[in-house]
TIKEZA-850740 format. One line per field, with one value per residue (C-alpha): x, y, z. Coordinates in steps of 0.25 Angstrom, whole numbers. Layout:
N
c1 X;...
c2 Y;...
c3 Z;...
//
This chain:
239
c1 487;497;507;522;532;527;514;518;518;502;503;493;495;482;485;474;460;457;443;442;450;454;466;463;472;458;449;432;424;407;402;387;393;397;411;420;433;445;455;466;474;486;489;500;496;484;474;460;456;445;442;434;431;431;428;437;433;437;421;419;412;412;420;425;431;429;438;442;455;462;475;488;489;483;467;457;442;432;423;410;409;398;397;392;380;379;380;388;399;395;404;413;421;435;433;446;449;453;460;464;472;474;482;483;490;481;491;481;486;476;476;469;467;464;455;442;431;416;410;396;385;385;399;403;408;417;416;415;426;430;440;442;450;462;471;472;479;483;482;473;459;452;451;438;435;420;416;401;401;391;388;376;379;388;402;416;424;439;446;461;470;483;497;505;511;498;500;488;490;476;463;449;438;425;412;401;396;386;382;383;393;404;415;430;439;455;463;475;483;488;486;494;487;496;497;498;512;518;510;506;506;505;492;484;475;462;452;438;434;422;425;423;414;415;402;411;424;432;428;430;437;440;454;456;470;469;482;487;495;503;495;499;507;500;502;505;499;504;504
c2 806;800;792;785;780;767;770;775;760;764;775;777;782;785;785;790;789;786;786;772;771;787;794;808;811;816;807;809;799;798;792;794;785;773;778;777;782;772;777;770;769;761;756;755;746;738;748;751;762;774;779;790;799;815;827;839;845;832;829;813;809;793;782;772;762;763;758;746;738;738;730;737;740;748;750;755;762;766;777;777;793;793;799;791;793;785;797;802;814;826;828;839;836;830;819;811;799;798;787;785;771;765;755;744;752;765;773;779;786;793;799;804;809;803;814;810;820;815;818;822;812;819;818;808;793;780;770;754;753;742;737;726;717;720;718;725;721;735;733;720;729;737;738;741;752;750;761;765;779;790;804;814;815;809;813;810;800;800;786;791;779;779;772;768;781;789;794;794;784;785;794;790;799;796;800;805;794;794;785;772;760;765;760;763;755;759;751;751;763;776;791;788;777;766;754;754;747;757;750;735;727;737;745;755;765;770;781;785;800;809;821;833;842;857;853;842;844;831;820;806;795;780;772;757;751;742;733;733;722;718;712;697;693;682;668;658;648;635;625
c3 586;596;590;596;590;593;586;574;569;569;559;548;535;526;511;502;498;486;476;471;458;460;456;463;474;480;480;474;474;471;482;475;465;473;473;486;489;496;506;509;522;530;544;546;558;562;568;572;562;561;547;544;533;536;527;524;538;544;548;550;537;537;548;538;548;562;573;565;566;553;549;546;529;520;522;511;514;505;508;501;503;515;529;540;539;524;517;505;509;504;490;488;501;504;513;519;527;541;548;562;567;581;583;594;604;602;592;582;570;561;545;536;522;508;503;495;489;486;473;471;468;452;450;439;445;439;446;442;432;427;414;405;403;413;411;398;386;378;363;364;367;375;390;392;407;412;422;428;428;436;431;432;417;406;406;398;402;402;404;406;407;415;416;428;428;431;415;407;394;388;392;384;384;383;379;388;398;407;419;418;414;405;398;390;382;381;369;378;370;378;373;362;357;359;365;381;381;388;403;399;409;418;426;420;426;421;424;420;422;423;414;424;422;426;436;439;439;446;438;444;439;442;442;439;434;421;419;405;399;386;375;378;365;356;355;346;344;347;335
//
């Protein structure tokens, strides 16, 4: 890659990719689920970009983007986890994007990266979460989390609730579910059973997990933020 000092304006950083909603620094996804996984890039310039998706041996596996102008910022891609013929990629391998840049004068920069893993069609999938109400009003009910789950057979189910810090403030489990709609409620108290005080008005995040299995040992799971507020204080009423 030829680059001067004059091009170097052109440079092009590729961040991550990322499962939708995951916090794995590797990225799995169920593409036989309806799943898809998102890599993220920037420009630091307006270019014309070619994105592709290439296996662990560096094979083409899908052109995402084909010589297309794109604006300078930060630029988000989903990948439904088929080649280019329509087909799934087989499951087991490490897959990554890679991007190459040209800008107006002819200066091309190219990255790649952002690792991702496809899961077999069997392995247990969370997708379609949803929560109400948000936002939540610790101490005044339940937050109620809604998720379509996917498994070849019932599994346990964790719900593992976290503050801003990363640190784990309350993990439900639940029974044995099986495919199908699902849902949880949290009362808004933290492992030790109080009250959330400790992040209202602030965002939460939550998770809902597959329990591994010794057949299948990484689960999946899902992230969505939930923003937690005080309990409004109550009025009086006015004579």
């Amino acid at each position: 890659m030829a680059r001067s000092m004059k091009a170097f304006f052109a440079h092009l950083v590729l961040l991550w990719a990322i499962s939708a909603c995951s916090g794995a620094s590797t990225a799995a996804f169920n593409p036989s689920a309806g799943e898809k996984t998102r890599f993220v890039f920037i420009v630091s310039e307006a270019a014309t970009l070619n994105v592709s998706v290439k296996n662990d041996s560096n094979d083409l596996i899908r052109n995402l983007i084909v010589n297309a102008p794109y604006p300078a910022g930060t630029l988000s891609i989903l990948w439904d986890g088929k080649n280019n013929s329509g087909e799934l990629a087989a499951s087991g391998n490490i897959y990554h994007i890679s991007v190459v840049a040209v800008d107006e004068t002819g200066n091309q920069a190219e990255a790649s990266g952002g690792d991702c893993t496809v899961l077999p069609a069997d392995h247990p999938a969370v997708t379609a979460l949803a929560e109400t109400p948000d936002p939540f009003y610790p101490g005044a009910g339940n937050i109620v989390f809604s998720y379509q789950l996917s498994v070849a057979q019932s599994v346990p189910v964790t719900i593992a609730i976290k503050n801003a810090g990363g640190s784990v403030i309350r993990s439900i489990t639940l029974d044995p579910q099986g495919t199908g709609a699902q849902t949880a409620a949290w009362d808004g108290k933290t492992l030790v059973r109080r009250w959330s005080r400790d992040f209202e008005a602030a965002v939460v995040t939550y998770s809902v997990e597959s329990t591994p299995t010794a057949q299948r040992p990484s689960s999946w799971w899902s992230f969505r933020q939930v923003t937690t507020l005080p309990v409004p204080a109550p009025t009086k009423a006015v004579p």
